[in-house]
C-alpha positions as CSV (number, residue, x, y, z in Angstrom):
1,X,110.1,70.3,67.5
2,X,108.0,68.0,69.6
3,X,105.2,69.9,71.9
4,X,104.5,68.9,75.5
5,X,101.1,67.8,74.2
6,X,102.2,65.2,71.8
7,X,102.1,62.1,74.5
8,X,99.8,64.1,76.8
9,X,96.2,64.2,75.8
10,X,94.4,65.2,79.1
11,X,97.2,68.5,79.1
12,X,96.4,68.7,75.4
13,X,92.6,68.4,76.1
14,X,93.1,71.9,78.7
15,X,95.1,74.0,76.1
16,X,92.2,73.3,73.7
17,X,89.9,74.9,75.9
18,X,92.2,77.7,77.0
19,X,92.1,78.5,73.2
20,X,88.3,78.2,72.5
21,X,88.1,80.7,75.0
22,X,91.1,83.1,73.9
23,X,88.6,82.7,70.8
24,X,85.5,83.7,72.2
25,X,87.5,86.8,74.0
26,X,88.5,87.9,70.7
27,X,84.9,87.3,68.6
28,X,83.5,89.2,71.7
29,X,85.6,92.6,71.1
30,X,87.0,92.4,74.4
31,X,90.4,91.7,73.4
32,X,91.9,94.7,71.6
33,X,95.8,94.0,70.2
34,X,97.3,92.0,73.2
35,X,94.5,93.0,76.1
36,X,93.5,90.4,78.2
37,X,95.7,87.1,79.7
38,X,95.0,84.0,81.1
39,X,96.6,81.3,83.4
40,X,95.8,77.9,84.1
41,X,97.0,75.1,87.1
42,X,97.9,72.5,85.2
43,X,100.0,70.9,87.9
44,X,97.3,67.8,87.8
45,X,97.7,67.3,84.3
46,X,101.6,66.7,84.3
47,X,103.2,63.6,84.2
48,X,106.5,62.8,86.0
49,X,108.8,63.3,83.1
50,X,107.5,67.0,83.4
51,X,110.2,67.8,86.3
52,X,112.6,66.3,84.3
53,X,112.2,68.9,81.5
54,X,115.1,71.6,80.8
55,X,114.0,74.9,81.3
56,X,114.6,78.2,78.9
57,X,114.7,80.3,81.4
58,X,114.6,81.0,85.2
59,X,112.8,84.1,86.1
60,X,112.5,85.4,90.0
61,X,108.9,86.4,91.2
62,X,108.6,89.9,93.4
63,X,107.7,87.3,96.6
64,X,107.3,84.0,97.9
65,X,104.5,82.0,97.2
66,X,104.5,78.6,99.0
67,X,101.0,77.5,98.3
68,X,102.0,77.3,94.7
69,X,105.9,75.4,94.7
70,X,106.7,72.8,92.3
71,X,103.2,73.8,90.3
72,X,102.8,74.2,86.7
73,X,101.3,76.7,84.7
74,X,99.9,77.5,81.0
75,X,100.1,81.4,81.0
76,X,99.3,83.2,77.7
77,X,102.6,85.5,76.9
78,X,103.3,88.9,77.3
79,X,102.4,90.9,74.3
80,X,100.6,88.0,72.9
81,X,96.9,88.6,70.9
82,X,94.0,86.8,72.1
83,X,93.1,85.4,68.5
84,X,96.8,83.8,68.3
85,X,96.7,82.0,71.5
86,X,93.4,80.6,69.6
87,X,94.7,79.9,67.0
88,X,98.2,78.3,68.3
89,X,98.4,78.6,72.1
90,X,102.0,76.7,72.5
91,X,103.6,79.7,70.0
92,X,101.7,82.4,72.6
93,X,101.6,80.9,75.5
94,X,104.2,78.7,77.5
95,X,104.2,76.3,80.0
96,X,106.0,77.5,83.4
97,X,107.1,75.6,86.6
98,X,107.5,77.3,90.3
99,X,110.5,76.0,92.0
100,X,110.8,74.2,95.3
101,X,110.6,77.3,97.3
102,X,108.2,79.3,95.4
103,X,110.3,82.3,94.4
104,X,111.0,81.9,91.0
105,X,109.6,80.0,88.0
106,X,111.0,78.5,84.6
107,X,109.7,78.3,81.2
108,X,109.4,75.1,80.2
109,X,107.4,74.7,76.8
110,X,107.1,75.0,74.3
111,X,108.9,78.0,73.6
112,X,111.0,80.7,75.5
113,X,107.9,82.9,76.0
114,X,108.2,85.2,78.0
115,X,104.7,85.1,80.2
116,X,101.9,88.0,80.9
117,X,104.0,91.1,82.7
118,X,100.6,90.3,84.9
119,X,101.8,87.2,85.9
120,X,102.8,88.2,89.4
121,X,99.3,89.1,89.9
122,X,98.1,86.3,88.6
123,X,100.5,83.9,90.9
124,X,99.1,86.1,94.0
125,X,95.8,85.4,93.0
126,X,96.0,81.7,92.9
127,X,98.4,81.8,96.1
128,X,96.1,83.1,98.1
129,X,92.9,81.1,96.9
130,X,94.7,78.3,98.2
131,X,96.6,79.2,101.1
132,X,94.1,81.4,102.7
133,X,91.1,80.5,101.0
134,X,91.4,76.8,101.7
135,X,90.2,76.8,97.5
136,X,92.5,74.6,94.3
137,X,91.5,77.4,92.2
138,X,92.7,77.0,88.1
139,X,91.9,79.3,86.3
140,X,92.4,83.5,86.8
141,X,91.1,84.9,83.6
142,X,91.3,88.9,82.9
143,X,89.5,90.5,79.2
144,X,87.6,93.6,78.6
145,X,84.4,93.8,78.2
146,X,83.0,96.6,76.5
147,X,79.6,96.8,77.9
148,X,80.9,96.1,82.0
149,X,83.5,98.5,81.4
150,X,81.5,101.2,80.5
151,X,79.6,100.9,83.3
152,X,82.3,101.8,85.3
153,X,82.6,105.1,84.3
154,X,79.5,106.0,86.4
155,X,80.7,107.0,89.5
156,X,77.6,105.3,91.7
157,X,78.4,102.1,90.1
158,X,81.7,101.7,91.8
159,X,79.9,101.8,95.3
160,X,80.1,97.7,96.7
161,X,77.4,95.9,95.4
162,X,75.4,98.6,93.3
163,X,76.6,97.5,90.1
164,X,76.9,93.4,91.4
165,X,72.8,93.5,92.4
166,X,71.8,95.7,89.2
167,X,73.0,93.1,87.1
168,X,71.8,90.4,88.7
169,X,68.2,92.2,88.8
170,X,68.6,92.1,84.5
171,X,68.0,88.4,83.9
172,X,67.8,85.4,86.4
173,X,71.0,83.4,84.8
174,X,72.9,86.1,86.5
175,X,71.9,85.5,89.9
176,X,71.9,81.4,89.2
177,X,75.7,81.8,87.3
178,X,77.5,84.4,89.2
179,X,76.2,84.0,92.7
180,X,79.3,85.8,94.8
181,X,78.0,89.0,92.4
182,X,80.7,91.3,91.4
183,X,83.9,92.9,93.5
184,X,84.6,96.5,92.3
185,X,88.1,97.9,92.8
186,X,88.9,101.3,91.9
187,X,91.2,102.4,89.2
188,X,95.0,101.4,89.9
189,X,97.5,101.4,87.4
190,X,97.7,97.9,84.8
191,X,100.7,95.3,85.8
192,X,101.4,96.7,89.7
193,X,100.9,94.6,92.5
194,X,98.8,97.5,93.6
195,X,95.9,96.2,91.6
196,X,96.6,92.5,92.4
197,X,96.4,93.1,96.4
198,X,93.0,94.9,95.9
199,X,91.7,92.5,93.9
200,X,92.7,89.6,96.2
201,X,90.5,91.8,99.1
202,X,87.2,91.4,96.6
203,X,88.4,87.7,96.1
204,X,87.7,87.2,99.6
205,X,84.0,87.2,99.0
206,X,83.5,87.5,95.1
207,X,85.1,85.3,92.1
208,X,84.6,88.2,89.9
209,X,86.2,91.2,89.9
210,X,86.3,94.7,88.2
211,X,88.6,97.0,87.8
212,X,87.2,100.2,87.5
213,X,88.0,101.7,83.3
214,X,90.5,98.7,82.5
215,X,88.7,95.1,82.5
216,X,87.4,92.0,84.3
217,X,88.8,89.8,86.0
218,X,87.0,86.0,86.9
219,X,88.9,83.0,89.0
220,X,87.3,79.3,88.9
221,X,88.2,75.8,88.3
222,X,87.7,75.6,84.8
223,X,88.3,77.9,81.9
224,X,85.2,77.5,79.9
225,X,83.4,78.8,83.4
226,X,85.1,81.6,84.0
227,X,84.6,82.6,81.0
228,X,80.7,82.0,81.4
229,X,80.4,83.8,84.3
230,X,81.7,87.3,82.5
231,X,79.6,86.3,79.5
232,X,76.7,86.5,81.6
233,X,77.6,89.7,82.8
234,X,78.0,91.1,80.0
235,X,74.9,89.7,78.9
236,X,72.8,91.9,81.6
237,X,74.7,94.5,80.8
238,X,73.6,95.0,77.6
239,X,70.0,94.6,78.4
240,X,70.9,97.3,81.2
241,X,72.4,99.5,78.3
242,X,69.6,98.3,75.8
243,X,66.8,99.6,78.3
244,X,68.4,102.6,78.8
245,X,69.1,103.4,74.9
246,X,65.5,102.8,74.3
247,X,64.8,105.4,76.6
248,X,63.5,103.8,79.6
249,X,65.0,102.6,82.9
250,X,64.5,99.0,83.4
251,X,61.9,97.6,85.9
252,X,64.5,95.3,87.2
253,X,64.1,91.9,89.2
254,X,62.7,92.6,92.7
255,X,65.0,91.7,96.0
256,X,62.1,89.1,96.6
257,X,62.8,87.9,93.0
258,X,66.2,87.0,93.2
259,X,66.2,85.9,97.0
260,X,63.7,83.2,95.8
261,X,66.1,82.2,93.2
262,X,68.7,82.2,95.9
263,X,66.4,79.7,98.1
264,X,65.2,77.9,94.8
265,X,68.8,77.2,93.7
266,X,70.2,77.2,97.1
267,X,72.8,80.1,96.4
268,X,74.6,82.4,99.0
269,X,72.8,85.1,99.8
């Protein structure tokens, strides 16, 4: 069977890097069985021929999302493991296109996947980055990380922006690479559009999200940088966690720290 990618190189070049970073979400720990999903725009890699394509199946979406008609998608499938899609993202992951009026989508390639049961979050998400948010965001991106999770289990942390400014306070990278700091959005069960309309409220000011004892969730324009910008995280995190193990609270970076980096590296305050 011929793959999408075969006469496509700038499409095959994006699944590549959708499954270096399925990899890295499995090396990390923060993909446990099928946890975590992914979707990409890859409307602006498609060539013509694309609408021409027969579809598997035709699936209805719980809405209508305008923003997003006649767009394509690479979504990793529902049930699918993180180190598969690395492996062989076309056999765990499919292709879809959003009809004209942005109600329903079809599978395109390579298989009949069925995508993420998330997906209806994930087409909200990108919806409303561009609708209301003016933005062509790519890339939503949800894993769990053991270290940021954990931290949600301390009720203080949940509070807006306590847990956002103590890890940018860890190491300056954070400040420089996540510079909307963190959303928090309390526990709601996984798959409802519950949890996707109260994370679209902390995508108004934030392009990373958590969800308070479930994962994290990071929107961009590229894969490998959403990625990066949990990795950070994660990475202040664990010196958070390290400090504390060791038996001392960390000193932290001072407000006057980071504003200079915000001035120095002229971030959003």
């Amino acid at each position: 069977m011929n793959s999408i990618l075969d006469n496509n190189a700038a499409l095959a070049a994006q699944v590549s890097d959708i499954a270096e970073v399925a990899g890295y979400l499995w090396q990390r720990g923060w993909a446990e069985r099928n946890g975590g999903n992914i979707s990409v725009n890859v409307t602006e890699l498609m060539d013509k021929s694309a609408n021409n394509l027969l579809a598997f199946a035709q699936v209805q979406l719980p809405g209508t999302f305008k923003a997003l008609a006649n767009n394509f998608f690479y979504v990793t499938g529902t049930g699918k493991r993180m180190r598969y899609v690395a492996a062989k993202p076309m056999e765990n992951g499919c292709i879809i296109r959003i009809n004209a009026s942005g109600d329903a989508y079809d599978i395109i390639a390579d298989n009949n996947i069925a995508p993420t049961s998330e997906l209806p979050s994930h087409i909200s998400m990108h919806n409303y980055m561009r609708a209301v948010k003016g933005r062509n965001t790519k890339v939503v991106c949800h894993t769990h990380p053991t270290d940021l999770v954990a931290l949600t289990h301390k009720k203080e942390f949940l509070e807006p922006n306590v847990l956002g400014h103590l890890l940018w306070s860890m190491i300056p990278e954070t400040r420089i690479i996540v510079p909307l700091g963190l959303g928090i959005v309390p526990y709601n069960v996984p798959g409802t559009m519950n949890l996707a309309n109260a994370t679209i409220e902390q995508l108004d000011k934030h392009d990373v999200v958590m969800w308070e004892k479930h994962g994290c969730l990071a929107v961009g324009d590229d894969i490998i940088e959403t990625f990066d910008m949990i990795d950070t995280l994660s990475k202040s995190a664990q010196i958070y966690l390290c400090a504390k193990q060791a038996g001392f609270e960390p000193e932290c970076m001072s407000k006057t720290q980071m504003d200079e980096l915000a001035v120095y590296f002229k971030l959003p305050e």
